[in-house]
Chimera marker file (.cmm) of the C-alpha trace (Angstrom):
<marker_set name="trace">
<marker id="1" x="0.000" y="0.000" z="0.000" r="1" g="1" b="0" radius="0.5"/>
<marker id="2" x="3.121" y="2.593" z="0.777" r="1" g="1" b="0" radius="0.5"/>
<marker id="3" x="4.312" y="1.587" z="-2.347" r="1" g="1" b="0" radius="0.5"/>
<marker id="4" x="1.569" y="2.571" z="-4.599" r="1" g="1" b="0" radius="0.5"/>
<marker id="5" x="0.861" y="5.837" z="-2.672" r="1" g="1" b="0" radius="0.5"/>
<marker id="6" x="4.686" y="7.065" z="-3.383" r="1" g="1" b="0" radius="0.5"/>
<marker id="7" x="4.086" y="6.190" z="-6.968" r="1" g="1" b="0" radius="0.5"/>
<marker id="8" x="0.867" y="8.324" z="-6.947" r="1" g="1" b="0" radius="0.5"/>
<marker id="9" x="2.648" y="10.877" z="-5.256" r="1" g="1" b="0" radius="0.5"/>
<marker id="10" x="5.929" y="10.367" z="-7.792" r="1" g="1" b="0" radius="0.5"/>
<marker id="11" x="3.348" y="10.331" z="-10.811" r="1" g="1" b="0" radius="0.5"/>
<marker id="12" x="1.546" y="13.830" z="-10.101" r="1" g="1" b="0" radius="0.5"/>
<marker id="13" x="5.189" y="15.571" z="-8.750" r="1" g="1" b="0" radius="0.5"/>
<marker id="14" x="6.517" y="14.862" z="-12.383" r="1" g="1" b="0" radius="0.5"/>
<marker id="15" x="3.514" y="15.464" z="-14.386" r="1" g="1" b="0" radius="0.5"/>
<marker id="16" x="3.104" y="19.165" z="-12.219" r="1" g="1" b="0" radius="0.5"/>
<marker id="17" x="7.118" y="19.461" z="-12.850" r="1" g="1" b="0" radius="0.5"/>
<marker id="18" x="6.503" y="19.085" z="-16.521" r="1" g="1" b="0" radius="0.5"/>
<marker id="19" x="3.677" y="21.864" z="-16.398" r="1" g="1" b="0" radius="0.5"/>
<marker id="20" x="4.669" y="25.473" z="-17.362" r="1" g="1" b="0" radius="0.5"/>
<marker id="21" x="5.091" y="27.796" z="-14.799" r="1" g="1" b="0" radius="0.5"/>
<marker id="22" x="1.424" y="29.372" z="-13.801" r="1" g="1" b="0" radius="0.5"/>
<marker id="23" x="2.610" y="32.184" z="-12.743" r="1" g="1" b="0" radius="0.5"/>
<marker id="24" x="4.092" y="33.021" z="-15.990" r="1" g="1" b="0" radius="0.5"/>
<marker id="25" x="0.650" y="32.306" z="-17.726" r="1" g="1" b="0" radius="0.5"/>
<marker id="26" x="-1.522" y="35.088" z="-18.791" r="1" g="1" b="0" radius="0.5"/>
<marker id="27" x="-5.269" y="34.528" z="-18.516" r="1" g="1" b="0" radius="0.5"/>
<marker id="28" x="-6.482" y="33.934" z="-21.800" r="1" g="1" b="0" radius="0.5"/>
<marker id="29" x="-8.328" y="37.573" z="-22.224" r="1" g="1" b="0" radius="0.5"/>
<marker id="30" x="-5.431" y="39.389" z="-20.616" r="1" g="1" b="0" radius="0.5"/>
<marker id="31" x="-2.312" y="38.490" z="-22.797" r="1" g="1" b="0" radius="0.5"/>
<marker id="32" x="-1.147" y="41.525" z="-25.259" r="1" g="1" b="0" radius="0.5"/>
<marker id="33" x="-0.148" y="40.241" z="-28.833" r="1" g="1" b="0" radius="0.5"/>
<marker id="34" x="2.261" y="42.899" z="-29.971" r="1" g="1" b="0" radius="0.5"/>
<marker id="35" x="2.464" y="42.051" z="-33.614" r="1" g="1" b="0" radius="0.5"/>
<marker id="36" x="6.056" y="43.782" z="-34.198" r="1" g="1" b="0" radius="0.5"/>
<marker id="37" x="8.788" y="41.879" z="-31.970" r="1" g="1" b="0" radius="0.5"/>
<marker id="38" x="10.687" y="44.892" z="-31.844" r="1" g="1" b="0" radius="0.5"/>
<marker id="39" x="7.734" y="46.590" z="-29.969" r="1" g="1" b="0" radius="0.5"/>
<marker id="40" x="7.633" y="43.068" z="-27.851" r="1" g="1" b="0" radius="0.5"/>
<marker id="41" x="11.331" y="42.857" z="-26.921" r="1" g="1" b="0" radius="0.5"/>
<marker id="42" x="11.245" y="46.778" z="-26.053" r="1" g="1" b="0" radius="0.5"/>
<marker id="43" x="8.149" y="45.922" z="-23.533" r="1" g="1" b="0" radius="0.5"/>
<marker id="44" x="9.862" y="42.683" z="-22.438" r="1" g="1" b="0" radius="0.5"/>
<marker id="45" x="12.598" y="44.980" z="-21.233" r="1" g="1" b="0" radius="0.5"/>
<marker id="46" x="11.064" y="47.467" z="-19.449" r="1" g="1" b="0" radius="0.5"/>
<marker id="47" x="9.193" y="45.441" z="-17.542" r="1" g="1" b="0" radius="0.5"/>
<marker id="48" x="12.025" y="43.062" z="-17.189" r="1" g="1" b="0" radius="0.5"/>
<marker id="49" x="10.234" y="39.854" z="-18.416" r="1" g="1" b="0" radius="0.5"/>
<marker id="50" x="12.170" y="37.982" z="-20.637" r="1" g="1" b="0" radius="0.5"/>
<marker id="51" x="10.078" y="34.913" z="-21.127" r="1" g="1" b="0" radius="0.5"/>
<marker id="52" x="6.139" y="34.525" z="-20.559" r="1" g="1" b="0" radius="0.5"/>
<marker id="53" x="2.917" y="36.004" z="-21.489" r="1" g="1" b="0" radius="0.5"/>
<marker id="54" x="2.688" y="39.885" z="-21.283" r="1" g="1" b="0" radius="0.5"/>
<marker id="55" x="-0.161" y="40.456" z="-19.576" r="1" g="1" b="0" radius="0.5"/>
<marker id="56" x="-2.444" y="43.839" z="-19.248" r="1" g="1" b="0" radius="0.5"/>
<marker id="57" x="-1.668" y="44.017" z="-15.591" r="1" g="1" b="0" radius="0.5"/>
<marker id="58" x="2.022" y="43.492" z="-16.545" r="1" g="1" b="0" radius="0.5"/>
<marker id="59" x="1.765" y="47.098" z="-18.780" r="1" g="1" b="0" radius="0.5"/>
<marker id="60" x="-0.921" y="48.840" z="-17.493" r="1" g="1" b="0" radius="0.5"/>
<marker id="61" x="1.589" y="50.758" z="-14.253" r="1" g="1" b="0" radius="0.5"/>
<marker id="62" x="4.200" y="51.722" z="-16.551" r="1" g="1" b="0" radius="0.5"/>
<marker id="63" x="4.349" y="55.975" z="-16.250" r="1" g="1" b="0" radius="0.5"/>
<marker id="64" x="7.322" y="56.300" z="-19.053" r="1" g="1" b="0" radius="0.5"/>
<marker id="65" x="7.911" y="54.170" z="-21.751" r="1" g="1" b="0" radius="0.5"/>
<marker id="66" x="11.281" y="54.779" z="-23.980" r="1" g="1" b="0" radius="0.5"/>
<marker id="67" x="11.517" y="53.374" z="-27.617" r="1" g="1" b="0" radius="0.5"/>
<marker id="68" x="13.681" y="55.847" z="-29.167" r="1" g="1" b="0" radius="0.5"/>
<marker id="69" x="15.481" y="54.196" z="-31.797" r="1" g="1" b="0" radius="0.5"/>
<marker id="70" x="13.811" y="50.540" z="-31.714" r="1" g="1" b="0" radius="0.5"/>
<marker id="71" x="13.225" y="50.041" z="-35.398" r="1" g="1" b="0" radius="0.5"/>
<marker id="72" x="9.273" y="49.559" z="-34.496" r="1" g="1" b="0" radius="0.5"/>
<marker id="73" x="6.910" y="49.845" z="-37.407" r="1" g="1" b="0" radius="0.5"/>
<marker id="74" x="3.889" y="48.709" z="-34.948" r="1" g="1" b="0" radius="0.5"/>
<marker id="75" x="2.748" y="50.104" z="-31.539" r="1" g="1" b="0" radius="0.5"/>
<marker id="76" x="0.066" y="48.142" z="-31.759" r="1" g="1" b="0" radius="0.5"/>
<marker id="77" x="-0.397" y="47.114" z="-27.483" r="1" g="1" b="0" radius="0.5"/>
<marker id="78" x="0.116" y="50.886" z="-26.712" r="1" g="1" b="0" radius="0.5"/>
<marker id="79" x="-3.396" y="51.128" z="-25.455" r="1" g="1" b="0" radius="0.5"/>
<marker id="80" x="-2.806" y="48.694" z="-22.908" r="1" g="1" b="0" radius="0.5"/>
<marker id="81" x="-0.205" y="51.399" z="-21.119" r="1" g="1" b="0" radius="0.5"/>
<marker id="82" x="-3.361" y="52.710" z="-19.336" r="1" g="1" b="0" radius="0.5"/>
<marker id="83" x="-0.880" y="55.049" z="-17.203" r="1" g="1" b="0" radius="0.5"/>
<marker id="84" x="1.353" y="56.342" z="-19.421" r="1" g="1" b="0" radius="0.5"/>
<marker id="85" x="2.428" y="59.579" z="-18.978" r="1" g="1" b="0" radius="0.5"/>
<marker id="86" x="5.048" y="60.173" z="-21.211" r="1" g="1" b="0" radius="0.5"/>
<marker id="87" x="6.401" y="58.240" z="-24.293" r="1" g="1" b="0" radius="0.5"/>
<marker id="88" x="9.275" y="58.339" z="-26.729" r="1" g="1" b="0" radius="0.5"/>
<marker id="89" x="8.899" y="56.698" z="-29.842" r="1" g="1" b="0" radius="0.5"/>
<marker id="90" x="11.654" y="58.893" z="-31.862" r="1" g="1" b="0" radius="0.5"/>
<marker id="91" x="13.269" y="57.535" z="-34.878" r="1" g="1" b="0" radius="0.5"/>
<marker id="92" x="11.103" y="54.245" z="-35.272" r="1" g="1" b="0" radius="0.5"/>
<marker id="93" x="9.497" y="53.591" z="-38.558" r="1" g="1" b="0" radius="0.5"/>
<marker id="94" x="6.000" y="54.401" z="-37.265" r="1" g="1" b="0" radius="0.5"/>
<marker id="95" x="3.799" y="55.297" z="-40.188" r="1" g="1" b="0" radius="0.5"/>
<marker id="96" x="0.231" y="55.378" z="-37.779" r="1" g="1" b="0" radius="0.5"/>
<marker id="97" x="0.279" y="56.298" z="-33.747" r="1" g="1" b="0" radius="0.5"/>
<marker id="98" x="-3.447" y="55.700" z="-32.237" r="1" g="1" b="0" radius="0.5"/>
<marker id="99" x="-2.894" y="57.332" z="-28.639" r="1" g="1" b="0" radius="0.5"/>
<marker id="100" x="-6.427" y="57.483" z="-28.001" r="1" g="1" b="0" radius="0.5"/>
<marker id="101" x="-6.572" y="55.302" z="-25.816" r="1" g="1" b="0" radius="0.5"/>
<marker id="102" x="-3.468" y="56.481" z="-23.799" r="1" g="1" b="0" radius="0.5"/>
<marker id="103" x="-5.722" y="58.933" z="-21.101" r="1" g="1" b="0" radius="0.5"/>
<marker id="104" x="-3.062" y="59.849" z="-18.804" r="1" g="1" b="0" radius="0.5"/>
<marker id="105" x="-0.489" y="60.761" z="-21.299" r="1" g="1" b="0" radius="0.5"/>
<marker id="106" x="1.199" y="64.455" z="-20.569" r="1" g="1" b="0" radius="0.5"/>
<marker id="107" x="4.142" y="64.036" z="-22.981" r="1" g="1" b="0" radius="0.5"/>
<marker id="108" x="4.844" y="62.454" z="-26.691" r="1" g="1" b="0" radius="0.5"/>
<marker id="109" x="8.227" y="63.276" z="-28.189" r="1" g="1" b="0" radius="0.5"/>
<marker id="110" x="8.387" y="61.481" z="-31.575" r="1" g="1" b="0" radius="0.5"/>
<marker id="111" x="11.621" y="62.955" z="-33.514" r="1" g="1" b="0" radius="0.5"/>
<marker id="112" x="12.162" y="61.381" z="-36.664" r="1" g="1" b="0" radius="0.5"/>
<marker id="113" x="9.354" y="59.392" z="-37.389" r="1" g="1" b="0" radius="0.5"/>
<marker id="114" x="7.396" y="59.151" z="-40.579" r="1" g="1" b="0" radius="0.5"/>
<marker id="115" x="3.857" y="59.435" z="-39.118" r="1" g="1" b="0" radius="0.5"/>
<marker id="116" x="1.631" y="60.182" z="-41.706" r="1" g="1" b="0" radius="0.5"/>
<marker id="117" x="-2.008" y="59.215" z="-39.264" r="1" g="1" b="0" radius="0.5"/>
<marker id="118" x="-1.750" y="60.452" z="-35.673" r="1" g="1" b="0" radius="0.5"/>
<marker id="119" x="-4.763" y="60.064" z="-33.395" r="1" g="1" b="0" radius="0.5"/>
<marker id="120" x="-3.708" y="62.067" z="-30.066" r="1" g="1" b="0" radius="0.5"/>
<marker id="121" x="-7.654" y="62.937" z="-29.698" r="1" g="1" b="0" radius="0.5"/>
<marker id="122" x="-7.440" y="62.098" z="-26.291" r="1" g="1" b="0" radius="0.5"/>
<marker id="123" x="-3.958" y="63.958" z="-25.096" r="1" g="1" b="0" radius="0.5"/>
<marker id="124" x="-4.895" y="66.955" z="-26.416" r="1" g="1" b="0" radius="0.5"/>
<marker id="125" x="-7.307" y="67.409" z="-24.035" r="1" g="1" b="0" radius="0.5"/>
<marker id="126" x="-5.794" y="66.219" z="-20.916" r="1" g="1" b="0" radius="0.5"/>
<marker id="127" x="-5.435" y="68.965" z="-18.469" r="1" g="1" b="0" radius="0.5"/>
<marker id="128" x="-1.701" y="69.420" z="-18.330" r="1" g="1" b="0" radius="0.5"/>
<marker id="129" x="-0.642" y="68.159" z="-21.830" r="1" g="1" b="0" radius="0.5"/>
<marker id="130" x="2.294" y="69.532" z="-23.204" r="1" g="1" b="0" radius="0.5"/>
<marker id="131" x="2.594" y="70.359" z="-26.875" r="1" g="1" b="0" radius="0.5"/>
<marker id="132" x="3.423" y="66.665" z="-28.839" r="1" g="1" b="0" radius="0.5"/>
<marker id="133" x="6.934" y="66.921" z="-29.572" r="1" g="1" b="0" radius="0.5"/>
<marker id="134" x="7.232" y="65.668" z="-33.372" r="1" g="1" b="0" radius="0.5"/>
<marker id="135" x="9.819" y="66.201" z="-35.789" r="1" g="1" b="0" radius="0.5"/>
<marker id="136" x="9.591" y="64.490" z="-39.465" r="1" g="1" b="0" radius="0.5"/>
<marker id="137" x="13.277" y="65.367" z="-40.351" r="1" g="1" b="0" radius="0.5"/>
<link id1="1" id2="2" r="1" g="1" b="0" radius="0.2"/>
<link id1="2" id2="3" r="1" g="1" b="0" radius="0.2"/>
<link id1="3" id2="4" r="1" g="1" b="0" radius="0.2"/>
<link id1="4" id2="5" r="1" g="1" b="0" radius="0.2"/>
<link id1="5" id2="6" r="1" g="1" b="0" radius="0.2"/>
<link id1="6" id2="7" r="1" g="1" b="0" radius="0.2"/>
<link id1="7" id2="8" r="1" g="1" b="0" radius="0.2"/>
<link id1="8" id2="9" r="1" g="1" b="0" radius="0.2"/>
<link id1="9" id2="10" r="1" g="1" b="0" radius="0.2"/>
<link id1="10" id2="11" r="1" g="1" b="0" radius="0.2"/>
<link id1="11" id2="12" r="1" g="1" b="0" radius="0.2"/>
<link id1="12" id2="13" r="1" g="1" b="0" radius="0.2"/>
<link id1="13" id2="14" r="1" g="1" b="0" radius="0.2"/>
<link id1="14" id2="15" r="1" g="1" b="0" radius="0.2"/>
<link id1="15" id2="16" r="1" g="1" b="0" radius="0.2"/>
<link id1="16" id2="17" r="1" g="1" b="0" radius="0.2"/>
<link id1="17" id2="18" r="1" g="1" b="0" radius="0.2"/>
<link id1="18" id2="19" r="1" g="1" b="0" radius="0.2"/>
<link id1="19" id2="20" r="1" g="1" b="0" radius="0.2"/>
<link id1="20" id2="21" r="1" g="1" b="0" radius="0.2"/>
<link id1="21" id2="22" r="1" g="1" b="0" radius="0.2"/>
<link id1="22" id2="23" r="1" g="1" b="0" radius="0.2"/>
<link id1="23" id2="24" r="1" g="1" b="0" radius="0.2"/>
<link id1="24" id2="25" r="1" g="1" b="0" radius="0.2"/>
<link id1="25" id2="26" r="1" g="1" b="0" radius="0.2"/>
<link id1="26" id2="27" r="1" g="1" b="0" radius="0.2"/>
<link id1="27" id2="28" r="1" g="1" b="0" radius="0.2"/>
<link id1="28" id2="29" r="1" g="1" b="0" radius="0.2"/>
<link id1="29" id2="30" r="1" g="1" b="0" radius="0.2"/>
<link id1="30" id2="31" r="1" g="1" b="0" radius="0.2"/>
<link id1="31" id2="32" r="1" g="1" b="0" radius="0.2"/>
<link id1="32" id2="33" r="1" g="1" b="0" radius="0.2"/>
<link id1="33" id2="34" r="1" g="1" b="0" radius="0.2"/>
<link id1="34" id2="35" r="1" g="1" b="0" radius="0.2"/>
<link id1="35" id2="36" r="1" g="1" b="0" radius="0.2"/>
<link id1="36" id2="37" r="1" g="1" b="0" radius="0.2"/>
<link id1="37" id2="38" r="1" g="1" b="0" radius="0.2"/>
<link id1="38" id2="39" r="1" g="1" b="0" radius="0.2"/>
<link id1="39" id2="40" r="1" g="1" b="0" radius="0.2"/>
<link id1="40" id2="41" r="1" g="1" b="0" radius="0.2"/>
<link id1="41" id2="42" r="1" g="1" b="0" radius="0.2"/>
<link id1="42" id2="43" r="1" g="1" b="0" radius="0.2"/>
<link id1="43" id2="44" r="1" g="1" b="0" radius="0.2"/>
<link id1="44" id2="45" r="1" g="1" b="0" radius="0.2"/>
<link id1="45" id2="46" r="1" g="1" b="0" radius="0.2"/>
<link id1="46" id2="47" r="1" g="1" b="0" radius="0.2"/>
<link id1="47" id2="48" r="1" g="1" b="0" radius="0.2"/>
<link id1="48" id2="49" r="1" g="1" b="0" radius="0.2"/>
<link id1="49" id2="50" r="1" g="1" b="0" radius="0.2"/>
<link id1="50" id2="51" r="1" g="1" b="0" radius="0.2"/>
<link id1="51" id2="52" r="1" g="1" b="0" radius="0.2"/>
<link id1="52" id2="53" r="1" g="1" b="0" radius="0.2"/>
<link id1="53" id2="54" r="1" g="1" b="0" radius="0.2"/>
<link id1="54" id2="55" r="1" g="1" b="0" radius="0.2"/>
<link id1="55" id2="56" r="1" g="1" b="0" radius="0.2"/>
<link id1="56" id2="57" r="1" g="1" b="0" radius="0.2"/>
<link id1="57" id2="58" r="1" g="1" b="0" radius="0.2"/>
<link id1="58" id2="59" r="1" g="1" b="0" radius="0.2"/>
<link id1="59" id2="60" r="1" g="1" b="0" radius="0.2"/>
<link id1="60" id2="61" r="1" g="1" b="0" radius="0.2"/>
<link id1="61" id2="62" r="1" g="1" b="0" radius="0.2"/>
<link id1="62" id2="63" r="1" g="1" b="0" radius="0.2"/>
<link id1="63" id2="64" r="1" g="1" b="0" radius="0.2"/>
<link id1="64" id2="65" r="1" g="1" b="0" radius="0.2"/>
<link id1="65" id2="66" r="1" g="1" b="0" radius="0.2"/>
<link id1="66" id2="67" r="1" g="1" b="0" radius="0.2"/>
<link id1="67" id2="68" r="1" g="1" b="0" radius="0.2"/>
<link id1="68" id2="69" r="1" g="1" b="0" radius="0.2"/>
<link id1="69" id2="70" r="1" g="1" b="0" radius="0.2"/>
<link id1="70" id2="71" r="1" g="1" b="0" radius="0.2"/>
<link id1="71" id2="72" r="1" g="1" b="0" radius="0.2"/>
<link id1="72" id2="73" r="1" g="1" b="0" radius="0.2"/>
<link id1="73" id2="74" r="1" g="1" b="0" radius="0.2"/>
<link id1="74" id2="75" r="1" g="1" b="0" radius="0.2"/>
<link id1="75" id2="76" r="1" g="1" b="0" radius="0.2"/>
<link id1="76" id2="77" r="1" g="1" b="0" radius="0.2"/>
<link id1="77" id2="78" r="1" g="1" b="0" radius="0.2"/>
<link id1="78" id2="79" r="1" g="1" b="0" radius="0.2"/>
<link id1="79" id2="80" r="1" g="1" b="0" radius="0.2"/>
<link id1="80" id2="81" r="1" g="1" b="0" radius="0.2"/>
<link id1="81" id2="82" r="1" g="1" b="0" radius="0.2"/>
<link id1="82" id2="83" r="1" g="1" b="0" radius="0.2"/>
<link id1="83" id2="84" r="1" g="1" b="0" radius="0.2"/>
<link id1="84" id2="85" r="1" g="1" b="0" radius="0.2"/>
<link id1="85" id2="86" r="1" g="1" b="0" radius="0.2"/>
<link id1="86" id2="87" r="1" g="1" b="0" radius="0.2"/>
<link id1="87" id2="88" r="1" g="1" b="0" radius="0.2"/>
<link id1="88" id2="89" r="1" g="1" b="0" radius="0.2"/>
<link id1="89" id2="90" r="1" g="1" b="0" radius="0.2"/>
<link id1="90" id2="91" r="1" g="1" b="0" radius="0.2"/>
<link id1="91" id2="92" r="1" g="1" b="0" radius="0.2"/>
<link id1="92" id2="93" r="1" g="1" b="0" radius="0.2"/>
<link id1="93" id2="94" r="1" g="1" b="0" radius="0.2"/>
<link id1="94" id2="95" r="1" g="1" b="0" radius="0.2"/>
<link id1="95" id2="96" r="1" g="1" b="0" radius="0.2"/>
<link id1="96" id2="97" r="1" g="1" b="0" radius="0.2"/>
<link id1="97" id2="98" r="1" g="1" b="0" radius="0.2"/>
<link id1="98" id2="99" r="1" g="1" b="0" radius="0.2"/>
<link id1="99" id2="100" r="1" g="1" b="0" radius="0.2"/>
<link id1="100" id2="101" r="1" g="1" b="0" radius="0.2"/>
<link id1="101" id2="102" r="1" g="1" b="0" radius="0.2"/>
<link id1="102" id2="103" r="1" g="1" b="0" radius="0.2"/>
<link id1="103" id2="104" r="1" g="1" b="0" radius="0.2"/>
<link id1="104" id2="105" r="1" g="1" b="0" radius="0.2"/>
<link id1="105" id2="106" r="1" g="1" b="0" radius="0.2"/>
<link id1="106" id2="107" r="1" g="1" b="0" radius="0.2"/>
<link id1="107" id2="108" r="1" g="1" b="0" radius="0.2"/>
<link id1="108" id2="109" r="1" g="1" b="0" radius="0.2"/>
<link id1="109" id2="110" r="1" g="1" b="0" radius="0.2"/>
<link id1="110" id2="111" r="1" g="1" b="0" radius="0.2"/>
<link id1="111" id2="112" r="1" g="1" b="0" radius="0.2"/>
<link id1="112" id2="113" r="1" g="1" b="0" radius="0.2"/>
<link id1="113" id2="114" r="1" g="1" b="0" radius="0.2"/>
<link id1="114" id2="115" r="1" g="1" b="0" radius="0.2"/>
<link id1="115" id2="116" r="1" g="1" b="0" radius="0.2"/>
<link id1="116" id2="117" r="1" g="1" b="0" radius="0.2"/>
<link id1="117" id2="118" r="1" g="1" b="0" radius="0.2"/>
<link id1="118" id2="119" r="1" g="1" b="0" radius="0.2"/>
<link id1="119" id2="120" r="1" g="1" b="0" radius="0.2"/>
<link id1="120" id2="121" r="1" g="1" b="0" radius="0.2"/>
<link id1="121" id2="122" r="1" g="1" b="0" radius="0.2"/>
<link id1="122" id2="123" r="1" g="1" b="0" radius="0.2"/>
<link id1="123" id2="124" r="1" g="1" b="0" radius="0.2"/>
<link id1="124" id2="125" r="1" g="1" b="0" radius="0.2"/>
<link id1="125" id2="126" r="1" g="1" b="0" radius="0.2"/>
<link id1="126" id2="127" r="1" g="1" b="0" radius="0.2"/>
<link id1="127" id2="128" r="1" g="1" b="0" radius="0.2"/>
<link id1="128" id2="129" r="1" g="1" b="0" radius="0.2"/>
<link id1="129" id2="130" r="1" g="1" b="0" radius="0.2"/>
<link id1="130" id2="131" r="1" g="1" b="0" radius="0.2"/>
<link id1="131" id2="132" r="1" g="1" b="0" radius="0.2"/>
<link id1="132" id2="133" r="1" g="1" b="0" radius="0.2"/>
<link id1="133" id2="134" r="1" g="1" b="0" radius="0.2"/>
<link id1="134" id2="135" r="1" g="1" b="0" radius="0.2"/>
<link id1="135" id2="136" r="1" g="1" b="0" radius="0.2"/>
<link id1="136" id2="137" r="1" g="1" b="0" radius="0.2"/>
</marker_set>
């Protein structure tokens, strides 16, 4: 009888051992697809999370968010940065930037881009909002 409890016990050690780690898990309606990886590694970094699902909750504190320089063509995830004040998406090949969804944001420098469809509906009219800072040289 001991023996076939320890194999019980031996059988469901391995088989949660084997499992991925839950805590890395996203639920399945709170994972962020990024479509451009450059967007994703940038994230990944700043929220120092190599591996794993990027979940809403994992973005949604971030105040400042730096991708100057990324070569991102996508910011698609952006509006999951629900406390974003500030962002710097300089010299990126960004042809579209939706913001609207980005409610807290105070400050958008975006040197060097090639935006060409801006939707900043939203930061305009946020009391404290600074002039965007864009550049298309």
């Amino acid at each position: 009888m001991g023996k076939s409890i320890s194999s019980i016990i031996l059988a469901c050690i391995i088989t949660f051992a084997s499992l991925p780690p839950l805590l890395l898990l996203a639920a399945p309606g709170d994972a962020i697809a990024f479509p451009d990886p450059n967007f994703e590694a940038a994230v990944r970094k700043a929220i120092s999370k190599p591996t794993g699902a990027i979940a809403k909750g994992d973005v949604d504190s971030i105040l400042e968010l730096d991708v100057n320089g990324s070569d991102i063509t996508d910011l698609t995830g952006i509006e999951y940065f629900t406390c974003l004040t500030r962002l710097n998406c300089s010299a990126n090949q960004l042809d579209t930037l939706d913001l609207s969804k980005n409610t807290a944001l105070i400050e958008l420098v975006c040197y060097k881009s090639q935006i060409a469809s801006l939707n900043i509906s939203t930061f305009c009219g946020s009391p404290g909002a600074k002039k965007p800072l864009m550049s298309q040289s």
